[in-house]
DRENPATI-130415 format. One record per residue: chain; x, y, z of N, C-alpha, C in turn. Coordinates in steps of 0.05 Angstrom, whole numbers, always signed. Atoms other than C-alpha are relative to their C-alpha. Layout:
! residues N
('A' (X Y Z) (X Y Z) (X Y Z)) ...
! end
This chain:
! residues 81
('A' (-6 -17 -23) (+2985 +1066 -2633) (+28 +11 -3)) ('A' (-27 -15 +7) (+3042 +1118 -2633) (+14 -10 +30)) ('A' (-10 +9 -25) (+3093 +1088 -2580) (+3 +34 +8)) ('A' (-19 -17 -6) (+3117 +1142 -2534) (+16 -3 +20)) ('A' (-22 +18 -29) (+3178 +1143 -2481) (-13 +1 +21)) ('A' (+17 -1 -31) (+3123 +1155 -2418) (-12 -30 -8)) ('A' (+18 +24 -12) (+3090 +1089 -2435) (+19 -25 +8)) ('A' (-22 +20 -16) (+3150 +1050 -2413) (+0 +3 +23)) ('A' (-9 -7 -16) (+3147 +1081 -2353) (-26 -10 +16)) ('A' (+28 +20 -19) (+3104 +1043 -2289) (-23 +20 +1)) ('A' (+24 -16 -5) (+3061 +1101 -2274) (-21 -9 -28)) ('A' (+18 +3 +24) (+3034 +1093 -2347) (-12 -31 +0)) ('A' (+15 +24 -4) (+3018 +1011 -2328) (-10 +2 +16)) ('A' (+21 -3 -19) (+2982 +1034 -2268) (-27 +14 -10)) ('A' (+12 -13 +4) (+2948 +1082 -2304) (-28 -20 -18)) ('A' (+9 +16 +15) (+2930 +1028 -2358) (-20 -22 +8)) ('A' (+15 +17 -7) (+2912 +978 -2309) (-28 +9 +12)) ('A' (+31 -18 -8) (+2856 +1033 -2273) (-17 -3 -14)) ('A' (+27 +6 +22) (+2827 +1039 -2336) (-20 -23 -8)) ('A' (+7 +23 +11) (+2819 +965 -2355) (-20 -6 +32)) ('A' (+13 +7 -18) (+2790 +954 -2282) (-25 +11 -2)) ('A' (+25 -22 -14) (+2742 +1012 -2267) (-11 +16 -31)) ('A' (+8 -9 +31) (+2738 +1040 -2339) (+10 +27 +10)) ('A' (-8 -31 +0) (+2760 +1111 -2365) (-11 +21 +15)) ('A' (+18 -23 -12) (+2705 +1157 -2347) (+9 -7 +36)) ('A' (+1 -8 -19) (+2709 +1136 -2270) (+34 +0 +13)) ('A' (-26 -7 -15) (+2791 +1133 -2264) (+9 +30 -8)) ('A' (-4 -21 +8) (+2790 +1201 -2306) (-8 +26 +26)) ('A' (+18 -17 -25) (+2741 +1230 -2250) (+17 -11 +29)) ('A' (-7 +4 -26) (+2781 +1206 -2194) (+34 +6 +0)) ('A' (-22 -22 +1) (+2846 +1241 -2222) (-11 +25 -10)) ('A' (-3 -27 +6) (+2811 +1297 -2246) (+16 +18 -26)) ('A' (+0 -5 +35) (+2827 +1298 -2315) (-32 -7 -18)) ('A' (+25 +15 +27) (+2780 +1290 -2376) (+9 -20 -9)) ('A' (-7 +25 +8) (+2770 +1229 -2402) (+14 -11 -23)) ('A' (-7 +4 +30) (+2790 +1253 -2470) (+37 +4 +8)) ('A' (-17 -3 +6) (+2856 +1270 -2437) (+20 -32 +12)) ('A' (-15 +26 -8) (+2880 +1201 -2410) (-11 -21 -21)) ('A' (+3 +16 +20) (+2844 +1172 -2474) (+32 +10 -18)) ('A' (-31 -8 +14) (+2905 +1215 -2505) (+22 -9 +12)) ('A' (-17 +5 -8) (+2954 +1194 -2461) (-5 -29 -8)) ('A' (-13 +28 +1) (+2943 +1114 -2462) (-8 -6 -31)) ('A' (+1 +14 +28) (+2933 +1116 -2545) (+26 +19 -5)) ('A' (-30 -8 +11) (+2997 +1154 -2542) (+1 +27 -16)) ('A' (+10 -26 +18) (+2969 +1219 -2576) (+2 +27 +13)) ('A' (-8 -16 -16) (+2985 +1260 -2520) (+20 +20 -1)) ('A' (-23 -17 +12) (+3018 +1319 -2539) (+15 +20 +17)) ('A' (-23 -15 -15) (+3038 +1358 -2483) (+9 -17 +21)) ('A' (-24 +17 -29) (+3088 +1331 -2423) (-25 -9 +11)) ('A' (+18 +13 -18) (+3048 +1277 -2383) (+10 +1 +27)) ('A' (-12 +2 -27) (+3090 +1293 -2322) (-18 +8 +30)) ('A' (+25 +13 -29) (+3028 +1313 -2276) (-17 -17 -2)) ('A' (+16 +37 -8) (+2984 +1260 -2290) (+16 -11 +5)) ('A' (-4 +26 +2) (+3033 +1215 -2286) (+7 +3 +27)) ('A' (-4 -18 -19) (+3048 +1252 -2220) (-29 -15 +25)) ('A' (+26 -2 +2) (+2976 +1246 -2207) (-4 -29 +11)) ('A' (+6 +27 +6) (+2971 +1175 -2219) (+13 -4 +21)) ('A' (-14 +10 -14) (+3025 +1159 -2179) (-7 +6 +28)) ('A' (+6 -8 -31) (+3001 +1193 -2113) (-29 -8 +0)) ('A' (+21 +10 -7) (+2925 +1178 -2124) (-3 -32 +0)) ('A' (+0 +27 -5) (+2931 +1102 -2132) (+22 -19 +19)) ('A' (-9 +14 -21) (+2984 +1090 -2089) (-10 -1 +22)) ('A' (+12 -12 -37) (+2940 +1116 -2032) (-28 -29 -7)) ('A' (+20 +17 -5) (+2894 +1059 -2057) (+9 -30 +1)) ('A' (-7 +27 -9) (+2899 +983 -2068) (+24 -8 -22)) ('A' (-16 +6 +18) (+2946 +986 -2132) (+32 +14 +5)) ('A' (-25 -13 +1) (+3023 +977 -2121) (+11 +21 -20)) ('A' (-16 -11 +22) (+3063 +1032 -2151) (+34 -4 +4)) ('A' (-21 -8 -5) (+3135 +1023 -2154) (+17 +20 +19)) ('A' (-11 -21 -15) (+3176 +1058 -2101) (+18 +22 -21)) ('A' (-4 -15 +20) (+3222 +1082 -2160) (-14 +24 -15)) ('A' (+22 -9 +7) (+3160 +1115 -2182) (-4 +31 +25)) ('A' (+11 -18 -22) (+3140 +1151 -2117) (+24 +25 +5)) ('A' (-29 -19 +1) (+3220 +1178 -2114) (-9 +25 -21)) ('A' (-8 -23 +30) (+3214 +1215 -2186) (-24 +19 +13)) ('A' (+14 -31 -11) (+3153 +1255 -2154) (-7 -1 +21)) ('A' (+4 -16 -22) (+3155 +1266 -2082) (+1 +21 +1)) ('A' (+5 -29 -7) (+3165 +1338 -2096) (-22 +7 -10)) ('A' (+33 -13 +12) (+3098 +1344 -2122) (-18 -9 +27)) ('A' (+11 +2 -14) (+3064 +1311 -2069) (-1 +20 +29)) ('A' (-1 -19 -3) (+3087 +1368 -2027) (-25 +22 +8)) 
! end
């Protein structure tokens, strides 16, 4: 797996842990990506900026039962907007 600097970052262990729970296909469908593009993001293959998923992530699962970091919620409240 190719490291990259977004998977240090919490959004990308929330994202991680969605998957491992619920599987790809239905956390892909409940951000509204393809599944091939958050398969690119958590094998690191991801080639353009992940800054709205990670965006994404961070406002759709915080609204559910998985903490996200407040740190997290700071870097994009202007998206939620």
């Amino acid at each position: 797996m190719n490291e990259k600097d977004y998977m240090k970052e919490d959004w990308y262990a929330v994202l991680k842990e969605e998957v491992e729970k619920d599987g790809l296909m239905k956390t892909a469908a409940k951000l509204r990506y393809s599944a091939t593009s958050i398969s690119l993001i958590l094998n690191g293959k991801y080639n353009g900026k992940p800054d709205k998923v990670a965006a994404k992530v961070t406002r759709k699962m915080a609204s559910s039962s998985i903490h996200v970091p407040a740190k997290d919620m700071n870097s994009f409240a202007f998206m939620a907007a």
